[in-house]
C-alpha positions as CSV (number, residue, x, y, z in Angstrom):
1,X,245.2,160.2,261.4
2,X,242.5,157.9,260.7
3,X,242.7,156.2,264.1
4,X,242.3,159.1,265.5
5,X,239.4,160.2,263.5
6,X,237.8,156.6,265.1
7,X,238.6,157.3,268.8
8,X,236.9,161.1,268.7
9,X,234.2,159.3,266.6
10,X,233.9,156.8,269.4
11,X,234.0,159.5,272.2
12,X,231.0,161.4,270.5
13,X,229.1,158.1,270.3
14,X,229.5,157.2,273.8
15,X,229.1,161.0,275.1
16,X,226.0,160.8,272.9
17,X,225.2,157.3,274.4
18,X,225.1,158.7,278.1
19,X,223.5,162.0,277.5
20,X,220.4,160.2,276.0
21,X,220.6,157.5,278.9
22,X,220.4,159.9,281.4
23,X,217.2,161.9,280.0
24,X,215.9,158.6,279.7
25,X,216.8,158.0,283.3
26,X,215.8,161.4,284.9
27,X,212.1,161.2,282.7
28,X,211.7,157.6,284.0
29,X,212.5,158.5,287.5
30,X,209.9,161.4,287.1
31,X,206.3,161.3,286.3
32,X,203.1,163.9,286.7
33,X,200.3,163.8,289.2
34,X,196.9,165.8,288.8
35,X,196.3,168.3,291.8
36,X,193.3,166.5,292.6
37,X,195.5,163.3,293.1
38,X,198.2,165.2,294.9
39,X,195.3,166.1,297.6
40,X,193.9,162.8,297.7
41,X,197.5,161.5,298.6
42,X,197.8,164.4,301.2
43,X,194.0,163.0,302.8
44,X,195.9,159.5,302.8
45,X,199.2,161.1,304.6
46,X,201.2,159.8,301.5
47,X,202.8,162.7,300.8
48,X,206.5,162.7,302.4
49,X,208.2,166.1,300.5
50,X,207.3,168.6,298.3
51,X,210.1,170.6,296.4
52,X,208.9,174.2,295.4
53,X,210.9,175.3,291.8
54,X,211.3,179.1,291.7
55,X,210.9,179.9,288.0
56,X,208.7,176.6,287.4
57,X,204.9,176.4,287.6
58,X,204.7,172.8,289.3
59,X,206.3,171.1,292.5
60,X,208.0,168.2,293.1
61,X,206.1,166.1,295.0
62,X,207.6,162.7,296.7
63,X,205.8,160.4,297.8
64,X,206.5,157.7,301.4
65,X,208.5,155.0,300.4
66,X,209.3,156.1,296.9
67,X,212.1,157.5,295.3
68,X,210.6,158.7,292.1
69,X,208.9,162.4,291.7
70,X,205.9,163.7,290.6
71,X,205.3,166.9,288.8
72,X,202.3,168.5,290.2
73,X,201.0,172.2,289.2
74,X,201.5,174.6,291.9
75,X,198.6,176.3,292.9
76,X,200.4,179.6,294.0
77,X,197.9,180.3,297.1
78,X,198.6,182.0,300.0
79,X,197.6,179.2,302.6
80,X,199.5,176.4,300.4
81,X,202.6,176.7,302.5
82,X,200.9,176.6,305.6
83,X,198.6,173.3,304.5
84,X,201.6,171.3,303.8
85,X,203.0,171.9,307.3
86,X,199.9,171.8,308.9
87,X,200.5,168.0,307.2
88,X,203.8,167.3,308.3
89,X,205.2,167.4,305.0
90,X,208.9,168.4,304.3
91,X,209.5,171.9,302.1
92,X,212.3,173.0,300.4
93,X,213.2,175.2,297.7
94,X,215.2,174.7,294.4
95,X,216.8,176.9,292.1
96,X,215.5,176.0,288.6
97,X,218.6,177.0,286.4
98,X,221.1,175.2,289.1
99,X,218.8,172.1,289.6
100,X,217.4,170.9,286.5
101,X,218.8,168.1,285.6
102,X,218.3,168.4,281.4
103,X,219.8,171.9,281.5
104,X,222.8,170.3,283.5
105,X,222.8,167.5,280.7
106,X,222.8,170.3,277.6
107,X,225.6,172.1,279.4
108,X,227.8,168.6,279.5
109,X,226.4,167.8,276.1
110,X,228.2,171.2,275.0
111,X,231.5,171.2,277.3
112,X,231.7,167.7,275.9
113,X,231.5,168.4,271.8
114,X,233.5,171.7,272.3
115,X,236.2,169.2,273.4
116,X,235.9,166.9,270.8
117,X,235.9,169.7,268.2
118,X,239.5,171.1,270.1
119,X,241.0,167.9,269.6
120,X,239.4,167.9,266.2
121,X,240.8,171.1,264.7
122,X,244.1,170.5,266.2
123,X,244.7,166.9,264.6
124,X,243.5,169.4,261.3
125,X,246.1,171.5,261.7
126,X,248.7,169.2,262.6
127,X,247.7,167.2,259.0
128,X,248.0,170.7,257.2
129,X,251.7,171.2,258.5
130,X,252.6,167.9,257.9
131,X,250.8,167.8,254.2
132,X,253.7,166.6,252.3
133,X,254.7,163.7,254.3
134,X,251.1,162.6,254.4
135,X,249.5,163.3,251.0
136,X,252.2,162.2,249.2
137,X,251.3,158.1,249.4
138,X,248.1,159.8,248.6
139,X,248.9,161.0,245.4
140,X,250.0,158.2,243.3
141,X,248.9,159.2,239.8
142,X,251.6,159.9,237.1
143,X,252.1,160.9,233.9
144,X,252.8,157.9,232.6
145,X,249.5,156.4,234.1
146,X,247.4,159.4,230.8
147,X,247.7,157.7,227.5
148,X,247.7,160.2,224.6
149,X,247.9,164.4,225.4
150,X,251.5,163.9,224.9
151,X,251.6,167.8,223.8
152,X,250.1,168.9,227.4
153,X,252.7,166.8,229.3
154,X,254.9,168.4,227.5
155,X,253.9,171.7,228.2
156,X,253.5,170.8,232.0
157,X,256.9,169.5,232.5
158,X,258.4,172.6,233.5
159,X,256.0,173.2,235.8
160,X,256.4,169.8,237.6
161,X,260.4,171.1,237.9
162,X,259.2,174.8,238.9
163,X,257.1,172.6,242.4
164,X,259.9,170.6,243.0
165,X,263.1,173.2,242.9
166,X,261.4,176.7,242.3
167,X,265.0,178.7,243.1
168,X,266.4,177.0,239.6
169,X,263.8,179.2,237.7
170,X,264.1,182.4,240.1
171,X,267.5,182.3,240.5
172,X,268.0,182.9,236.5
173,X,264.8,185.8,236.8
174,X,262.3,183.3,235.4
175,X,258.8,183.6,236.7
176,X,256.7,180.5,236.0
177,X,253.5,180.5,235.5
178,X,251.2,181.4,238.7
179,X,248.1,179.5,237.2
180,X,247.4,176.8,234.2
181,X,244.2,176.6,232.2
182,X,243.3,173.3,230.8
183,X,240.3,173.6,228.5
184,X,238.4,171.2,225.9
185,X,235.5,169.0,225.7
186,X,234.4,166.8,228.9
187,X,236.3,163.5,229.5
188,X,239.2,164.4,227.6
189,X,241.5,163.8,231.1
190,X,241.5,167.7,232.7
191,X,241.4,166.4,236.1
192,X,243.7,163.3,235.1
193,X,246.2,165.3,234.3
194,X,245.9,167.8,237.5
195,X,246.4,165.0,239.2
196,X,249.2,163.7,237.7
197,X,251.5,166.9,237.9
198,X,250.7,166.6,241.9
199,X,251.9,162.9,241.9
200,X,255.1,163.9,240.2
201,X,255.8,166.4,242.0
202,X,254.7,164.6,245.3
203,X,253.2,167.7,246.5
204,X,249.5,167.8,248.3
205,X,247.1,167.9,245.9
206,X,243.7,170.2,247.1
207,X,240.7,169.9,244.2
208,X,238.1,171.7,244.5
209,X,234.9,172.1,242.3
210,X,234.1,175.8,241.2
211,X,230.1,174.8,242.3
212,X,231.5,174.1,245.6
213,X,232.0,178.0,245.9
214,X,228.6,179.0,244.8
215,X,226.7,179.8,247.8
216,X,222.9,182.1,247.9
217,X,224.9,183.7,250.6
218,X,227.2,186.8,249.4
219,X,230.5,186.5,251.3
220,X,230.5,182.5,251.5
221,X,232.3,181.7,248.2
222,X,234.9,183.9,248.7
223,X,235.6,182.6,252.2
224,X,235.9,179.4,251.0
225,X,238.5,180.4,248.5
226,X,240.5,181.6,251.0
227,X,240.8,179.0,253.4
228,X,241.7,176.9,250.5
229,X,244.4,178.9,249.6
230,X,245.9,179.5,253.2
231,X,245.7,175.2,253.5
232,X,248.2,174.8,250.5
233,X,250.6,177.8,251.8
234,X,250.7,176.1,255.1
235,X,252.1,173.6,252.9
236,X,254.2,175.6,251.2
237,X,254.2,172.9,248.0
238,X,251.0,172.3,246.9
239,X,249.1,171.7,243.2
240,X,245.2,173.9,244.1
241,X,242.9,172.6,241.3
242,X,239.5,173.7,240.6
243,X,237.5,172.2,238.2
244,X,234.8,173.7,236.3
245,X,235.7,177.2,237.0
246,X,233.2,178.6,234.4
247,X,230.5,178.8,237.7
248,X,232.4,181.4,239.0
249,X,234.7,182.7,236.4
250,X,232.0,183.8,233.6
251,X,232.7,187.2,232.2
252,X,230.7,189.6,234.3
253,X,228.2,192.1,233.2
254,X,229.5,195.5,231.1
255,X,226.2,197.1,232.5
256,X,225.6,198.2,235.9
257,X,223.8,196.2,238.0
258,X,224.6,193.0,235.5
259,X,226.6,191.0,237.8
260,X,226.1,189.1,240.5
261,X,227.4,190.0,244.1
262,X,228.4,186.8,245.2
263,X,230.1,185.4,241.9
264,X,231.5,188.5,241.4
265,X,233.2,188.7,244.8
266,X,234.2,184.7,244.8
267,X,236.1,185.5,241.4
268,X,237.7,188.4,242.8
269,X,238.9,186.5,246.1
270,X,240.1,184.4,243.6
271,X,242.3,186.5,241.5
272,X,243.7,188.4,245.1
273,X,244.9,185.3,246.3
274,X,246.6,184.4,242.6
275,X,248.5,187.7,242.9
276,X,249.4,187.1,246.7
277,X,251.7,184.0,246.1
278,X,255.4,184.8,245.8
279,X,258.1,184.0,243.0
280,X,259.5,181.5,244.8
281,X,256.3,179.8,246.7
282,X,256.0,175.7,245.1
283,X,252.3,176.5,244.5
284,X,250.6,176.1,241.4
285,X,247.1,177.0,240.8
286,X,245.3,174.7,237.9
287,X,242.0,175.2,236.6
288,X,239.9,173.3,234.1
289,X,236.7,174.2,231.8
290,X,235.4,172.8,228.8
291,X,233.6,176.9,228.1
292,X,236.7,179.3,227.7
293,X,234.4,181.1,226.0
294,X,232.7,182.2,228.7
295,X,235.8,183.1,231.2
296,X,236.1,186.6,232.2
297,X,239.5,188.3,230.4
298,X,240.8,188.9,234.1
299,X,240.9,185.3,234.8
300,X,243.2,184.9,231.2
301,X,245.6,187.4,231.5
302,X,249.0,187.4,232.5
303,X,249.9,186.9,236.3
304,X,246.7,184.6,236.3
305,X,245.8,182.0,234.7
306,X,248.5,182.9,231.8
307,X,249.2,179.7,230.7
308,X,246.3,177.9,228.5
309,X,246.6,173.6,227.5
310,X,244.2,172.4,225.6
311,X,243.4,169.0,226.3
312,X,241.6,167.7,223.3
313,X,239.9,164.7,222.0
314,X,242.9,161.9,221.5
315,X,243.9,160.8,218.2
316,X,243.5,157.8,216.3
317,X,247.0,156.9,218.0
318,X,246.3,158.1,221.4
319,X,242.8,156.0,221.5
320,X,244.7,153.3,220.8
321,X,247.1,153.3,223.8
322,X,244.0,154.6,225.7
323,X,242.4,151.3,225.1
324,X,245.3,149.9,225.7
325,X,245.8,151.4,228.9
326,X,242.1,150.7,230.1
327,X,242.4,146.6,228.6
328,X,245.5,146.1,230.9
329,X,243.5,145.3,234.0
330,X,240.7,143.4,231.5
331,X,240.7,139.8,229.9
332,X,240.9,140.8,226.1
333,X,240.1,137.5,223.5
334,X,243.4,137.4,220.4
335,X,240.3,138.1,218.0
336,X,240.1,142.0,219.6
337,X,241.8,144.3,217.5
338,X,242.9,147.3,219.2
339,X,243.9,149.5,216.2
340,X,240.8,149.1,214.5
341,X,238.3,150.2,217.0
342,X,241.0,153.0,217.8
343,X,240.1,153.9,214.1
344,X,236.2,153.3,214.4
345,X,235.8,155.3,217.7
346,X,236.6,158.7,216.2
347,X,235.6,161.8,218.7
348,X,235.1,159.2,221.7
349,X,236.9,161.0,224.8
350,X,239.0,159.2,227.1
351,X,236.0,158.6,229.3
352,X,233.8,157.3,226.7
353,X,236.7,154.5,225.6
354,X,236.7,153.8,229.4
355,X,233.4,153.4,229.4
356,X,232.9,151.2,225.8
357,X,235.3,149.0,227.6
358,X,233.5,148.9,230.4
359,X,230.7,147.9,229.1
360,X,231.7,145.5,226.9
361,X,233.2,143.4,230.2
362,X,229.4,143.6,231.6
363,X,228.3,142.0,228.2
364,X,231.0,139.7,228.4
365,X,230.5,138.7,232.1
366,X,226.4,138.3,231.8
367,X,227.3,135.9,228.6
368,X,229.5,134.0,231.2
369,X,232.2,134.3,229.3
370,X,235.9,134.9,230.7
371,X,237.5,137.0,228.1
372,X,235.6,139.9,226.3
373,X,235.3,139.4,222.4
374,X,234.5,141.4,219.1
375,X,230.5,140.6,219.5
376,X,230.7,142.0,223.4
377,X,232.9,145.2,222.1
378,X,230.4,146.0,219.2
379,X,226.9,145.5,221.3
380,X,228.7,148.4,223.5
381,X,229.8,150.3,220.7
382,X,225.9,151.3,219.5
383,X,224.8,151.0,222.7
384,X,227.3,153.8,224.5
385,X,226.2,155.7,220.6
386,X,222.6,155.2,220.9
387,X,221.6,153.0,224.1
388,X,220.9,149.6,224.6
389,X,218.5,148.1,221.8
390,X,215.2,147.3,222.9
391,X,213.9,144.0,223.6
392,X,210.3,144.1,222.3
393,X,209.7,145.2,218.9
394,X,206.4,143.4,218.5
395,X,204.6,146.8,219.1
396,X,205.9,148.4,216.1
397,X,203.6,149.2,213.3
398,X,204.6,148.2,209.2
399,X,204.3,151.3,208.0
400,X,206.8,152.4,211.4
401,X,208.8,150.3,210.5
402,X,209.0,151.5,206.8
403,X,209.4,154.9,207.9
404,X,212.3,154.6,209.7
405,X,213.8,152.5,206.9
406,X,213.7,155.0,204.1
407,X,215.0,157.6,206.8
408,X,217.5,155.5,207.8
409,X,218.1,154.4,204.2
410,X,218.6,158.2,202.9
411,X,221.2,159.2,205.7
412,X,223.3,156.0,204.8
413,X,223.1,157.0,200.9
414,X,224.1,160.4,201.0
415,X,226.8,159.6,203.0
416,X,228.0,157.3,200.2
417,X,227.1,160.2,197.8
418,X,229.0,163.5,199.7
419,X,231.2,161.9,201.9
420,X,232.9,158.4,200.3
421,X,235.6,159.1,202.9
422,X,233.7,158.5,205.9
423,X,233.2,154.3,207.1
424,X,229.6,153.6,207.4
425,X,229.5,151.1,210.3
426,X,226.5,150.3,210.6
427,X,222.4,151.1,209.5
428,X,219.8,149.7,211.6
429,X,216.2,150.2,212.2
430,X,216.0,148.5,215.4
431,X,214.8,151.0,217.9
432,X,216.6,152.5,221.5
433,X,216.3,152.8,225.0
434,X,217.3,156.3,224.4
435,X,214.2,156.9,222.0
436,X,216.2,156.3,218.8
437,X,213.6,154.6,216.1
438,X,217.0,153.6,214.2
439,X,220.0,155.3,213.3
440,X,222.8,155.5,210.5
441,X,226.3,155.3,212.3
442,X,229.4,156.5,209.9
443,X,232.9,157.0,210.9
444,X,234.8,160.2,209.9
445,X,238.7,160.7,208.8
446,X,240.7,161.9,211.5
447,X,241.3,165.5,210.8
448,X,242.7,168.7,212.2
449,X,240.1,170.9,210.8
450,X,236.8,170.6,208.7
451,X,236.7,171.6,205.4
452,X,233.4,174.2,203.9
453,X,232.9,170.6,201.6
454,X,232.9,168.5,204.3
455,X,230.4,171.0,206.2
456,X,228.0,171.3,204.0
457,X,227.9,167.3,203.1
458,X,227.4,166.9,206.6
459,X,224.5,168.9,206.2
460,X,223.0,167.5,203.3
461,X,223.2,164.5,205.0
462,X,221.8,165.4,208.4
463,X,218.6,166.5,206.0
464,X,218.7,163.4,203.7
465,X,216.5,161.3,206.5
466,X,213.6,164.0,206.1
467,X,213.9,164.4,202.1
468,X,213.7,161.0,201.7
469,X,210.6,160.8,204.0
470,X,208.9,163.0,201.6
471,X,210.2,162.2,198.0
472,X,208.6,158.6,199.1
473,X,205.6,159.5,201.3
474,X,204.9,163.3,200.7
475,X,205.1,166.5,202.3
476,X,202.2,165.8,204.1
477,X,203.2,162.4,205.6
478,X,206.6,163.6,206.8
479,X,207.4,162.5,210.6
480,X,208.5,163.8,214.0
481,X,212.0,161.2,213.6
482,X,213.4,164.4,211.9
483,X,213.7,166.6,215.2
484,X,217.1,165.1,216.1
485,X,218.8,166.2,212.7
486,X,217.2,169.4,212.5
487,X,218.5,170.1,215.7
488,X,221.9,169.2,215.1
489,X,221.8,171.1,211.6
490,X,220.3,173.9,212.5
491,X,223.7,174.4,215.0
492,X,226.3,173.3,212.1
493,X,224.3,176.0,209.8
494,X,224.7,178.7,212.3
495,X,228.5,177.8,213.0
496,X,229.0,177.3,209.3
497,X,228.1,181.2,209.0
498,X,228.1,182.9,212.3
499,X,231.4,181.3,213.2
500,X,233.2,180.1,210.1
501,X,232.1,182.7,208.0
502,X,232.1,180.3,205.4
503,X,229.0,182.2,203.9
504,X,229.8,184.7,201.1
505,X,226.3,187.0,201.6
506,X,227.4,187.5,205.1
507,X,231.1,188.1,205.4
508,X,233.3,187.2,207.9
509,X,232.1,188.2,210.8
510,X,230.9,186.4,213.9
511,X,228.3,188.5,215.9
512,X,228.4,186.6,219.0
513,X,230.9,189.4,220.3
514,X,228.3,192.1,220.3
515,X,226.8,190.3,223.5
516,X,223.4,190.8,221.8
517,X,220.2,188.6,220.6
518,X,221.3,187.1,217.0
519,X,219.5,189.7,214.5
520,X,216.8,188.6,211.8
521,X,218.8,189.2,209.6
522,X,221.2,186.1,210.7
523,X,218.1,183.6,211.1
524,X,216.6,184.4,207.9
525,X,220.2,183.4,206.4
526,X,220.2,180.5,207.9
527,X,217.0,179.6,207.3
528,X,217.4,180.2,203.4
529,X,220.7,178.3,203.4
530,X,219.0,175.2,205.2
531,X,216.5,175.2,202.9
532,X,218.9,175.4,199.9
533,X,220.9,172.4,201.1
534,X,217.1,170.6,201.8
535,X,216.4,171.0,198.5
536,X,220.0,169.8,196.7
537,X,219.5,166.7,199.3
538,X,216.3,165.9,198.3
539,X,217.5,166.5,194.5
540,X,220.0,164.0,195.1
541,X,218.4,161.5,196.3
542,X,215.3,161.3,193.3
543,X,218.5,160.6,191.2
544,X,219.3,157.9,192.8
545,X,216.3,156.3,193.9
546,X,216.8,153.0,192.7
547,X,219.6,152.6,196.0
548,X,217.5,154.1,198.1
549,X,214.7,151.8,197.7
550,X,217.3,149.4,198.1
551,X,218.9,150.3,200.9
552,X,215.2,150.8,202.4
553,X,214.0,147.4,201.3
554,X,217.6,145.4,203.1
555,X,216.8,147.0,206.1
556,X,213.1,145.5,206.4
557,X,214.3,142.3,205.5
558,X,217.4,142.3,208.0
559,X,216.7,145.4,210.7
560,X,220.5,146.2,210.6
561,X,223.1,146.6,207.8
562,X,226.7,147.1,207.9
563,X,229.7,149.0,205.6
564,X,229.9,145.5,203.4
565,X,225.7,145.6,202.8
566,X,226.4,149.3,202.1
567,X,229.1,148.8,199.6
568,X,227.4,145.7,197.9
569,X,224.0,148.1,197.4
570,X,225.7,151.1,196.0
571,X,227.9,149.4,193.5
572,X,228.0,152.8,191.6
573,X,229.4,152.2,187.8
């Protein structure tokens, strides 16, 4: 197929090739002449033929001994005719639309690329009949290739059998699934494992993007969707996976008028073609989000997209084959230890292990080194959690610098305060690429869920950096470095309530399903609670303000601190 792709490639080229060399040719071989020159050539008899055009407003003219033309403007006078014969000069007549020589060009031009688009199509066609020969050395992704999720292969295994022998399940009055959901945060493997049900099934594997169906044109989208569809039932066994299908899936409005025309009719091609497959058709439809939330109910229910896999962030087991996975094709030193960054890299995705791995072999390779070591592993550590540290300091102000120490210093103590369970790996002041003045790194338990405790430590701590800022400089010296916490706090307080209901004054009760604006009522709460846990923070911390200073006062004498400086400072008796 790919030869074939380079001889019509090459065709085109060289059609292209003569179609410009023969405008060239024709405008070289033709040039204009002013009427006053044409007449000054006729005085000089040098005029042998003149070609009249019948929709044009010039002549040829041609002159003795030449066998180029000149364009001259036709004066359209009665007596014209008769001067040129009166001169001995040849006349004849030409048909504009038959002898122009571009518009003969633009009609080969077009005979010529309709041809090459025949051929085209019909090499297309001929690869969708014979998809499953072709695409299967294509697809060469397995199961075994997606360390960790060993729940979701589980859960996918039937439908890998159901592709390759769909009687077995029909025969008995089984109807599989006709679509799969994957859903959970990005990088967690979505498309991976897509891909990986289509490799052991050896079926064609069509993936598709659910931006690629939003068009501004109403009609386009749903096209789209389809031809997509009718390409895999031409191949009768196929795996059809769109990714992100929030963009056209969202739940559409409950008002009139609230929706919008073209989404709304992509997502209903969508669901016409899901209900057009048949019991026994090898086709399985897969779609991945990291919103379910947002998903309209028609997309979820059954005889859609019935089945729902979460694929979630990998545990402190699955990180480790992960990384063991991604250091096969790496040069690893004995002094890495696998099981230990598995437990330091809690809620890092597949993609971000891939990617601390990654760069820690560019660290490794500008140190000249040919195996990558503990140093090159921890540099990409902070710098995949808070960018690359920055080169000049020498800009920094003292009392910057002092700043960002006590902030630093109160997030690293009240995590040894409200949290003792959690690893702190490491404190720094030393300032980002990312615009990070310093940060305090500490490493959570794994855990299925997160208890109200652990919530409002997490807080309590998220405020400590401010409510240090002002037990040591004052409310009216407190700084901008705070914006980052509040943000992230502000979001924990409204989950913590809103979403938890974890909050005694307001119940249980989440009122994002009203589909309105979150009331006053809500905000104020929030607010009050925040300001509670400000205050039990900043409480805290003037009772132990001795380690604080301390914490503070390491950090300007060594910039970074690790769970050992920590644990020496806050020797608690």
């Amino acid at each position: 197929m790919k030869k074939s792709y380079i001889i019509y490639i090459g065709i085109a080229l060289c059609l292209a090739l003569i179609l410009i060399a023969s405008v060239f040719s024709y405008k070289n071989s033709q040039q204009t002449m002013t009427y006053n020159d044409f007449i000054t050539s006729m005085n000089r008899g040098e005029v042998d033929s003149v070609i009249f055009q019948a929709t044009q407003s010039y002549i040829e003219v041609k002159l003795n001994g030449q066998t180029k033309t000149y364009k001259v403007p036709n004066p359209n006078s009665n007596d014209f005719i008769d001067f040129l014969l009166s001169n001995n000069v040849q006349i004849s007549y030409s048909d504009s639309a038959n002898g122009s020589l571009p518009a003969q060009l633009i009609l080969f031009a077009l005979i010529a690329a309709g041809a090459v688009y025949y051929f085209y199509r019909r090499s297309g066609n001929s690869l969708v009949q014979n998809a499953n020969s072709k695409q299967k050395d294509m697809v060469t992704f397995m199961l075994n290739d997606i360390a960790g999720n060993v729940e979701a292969k589980a859960m996918v295994d039937d439908i890998i059998q159901f592709i390759k022998n769909p009687d077995k399940y029909t025969d008995i009055g089984a109807k599989m699934p006709r679509g799969i959901l994957f859903y959970g945060p990005p990088g967690t493997g979505k498309t991976l494992m897509a891909k990986a049900i289509a490799g052991e099934a050896q079926v064609p594997f069509y993936p598709m993007s659910g931006s690629d169906f939003v068009q501004m044109y109403v009609g386009v989208g749903a096209s789209r969707i389809r031809e997509l569809f009718k390409k895999a039932k031409k191949a009768e066994k196929a795996v059809i996976f769109i990714d992100e299908i929030d963009a056209i899936g969202k739940k559409r409005g409950r008002q009139p008028g609230g929706g919008n025309d073209e989404r709304d009719q992509t997502l209903n091609a969508l669901l016409t073609e899901m209900s057009g497959f048949h019991e026994r058709d090898g086709i399985v439809v897969i779609a991945a989000t990291n919103r379910l939330d947002t998903l309209d109910e028609a997309l979820t229910r059954p005889g859609r997209f019935d089945r729902l896999i979460e694929i979630g962030l990998p545990d402190v087991n699955a990180r480790k084959k992960i990384l063991e996975l991604h250091t096969g094709t790496k040069r690893i030193s004995d002094t890495v230890n696998l099981g230990a960054l598995a437990k330091s890299t809690v809620s890092f995705s597949g993609a971000m292990l891939e990617n601390l791995l990654n760069e820690a072999a560019i660290y490794a390779a500008n140190d000249n080194k040919r195996s990558i070591e503990s140093g090159h592993i921890d540099k990409a550590f902070y710098t995949v959690i808070a960018g690359a540290e920055k080169a000049d300091t020498s800009y920094i102000k003292e009392l910057d610098r002092k700043v960002t120490a006590f902030h630093e210093a109160g997030h690293a103590l009240m995590t040894k305060l409200l949290l003792p369970e959690s690893y702190i790996s490491k404190v720094t002041i030393i300032p980002s690429v990312q615009g990070a003045g310093g940060f305090s790194l500490s490493i959570p338990e794994d855990s299925l869920f997160l208890t109200k405790r652990k919530m409002i430590a997490n807080m309590k701590v998220l405020l400590a950096g401010r409510a240090s800022e002002e037990l040591i400089f004052g409310s009216d010296d407190i700084t901008t470095g705070a914006s980052n916490d509040i943000e992230k706090v502000s979001g924990l307080i409204m989950d913590y309530i809103n979403r938890y209901g974890m909050e005694e004054e307001f119940g249980l009760f989440n009122s994002n399903v009203l589909d309105s604006p979150i009331s006053s009522e809500l905000l104020g709460l929030c607010r009050n609670k925040l300001n509670e846990f400000y205050l039990d923070s900043k409480k805290l911390l003037s009772e132990n303000l001795t380690f604080l200073h301390n914490i503070a006062s390491a950090l300007l004498e060594k910039e970074s601190l690790n769970a050992d400086d920590i644990d020496r400072i806050c020797c608690f008796s």
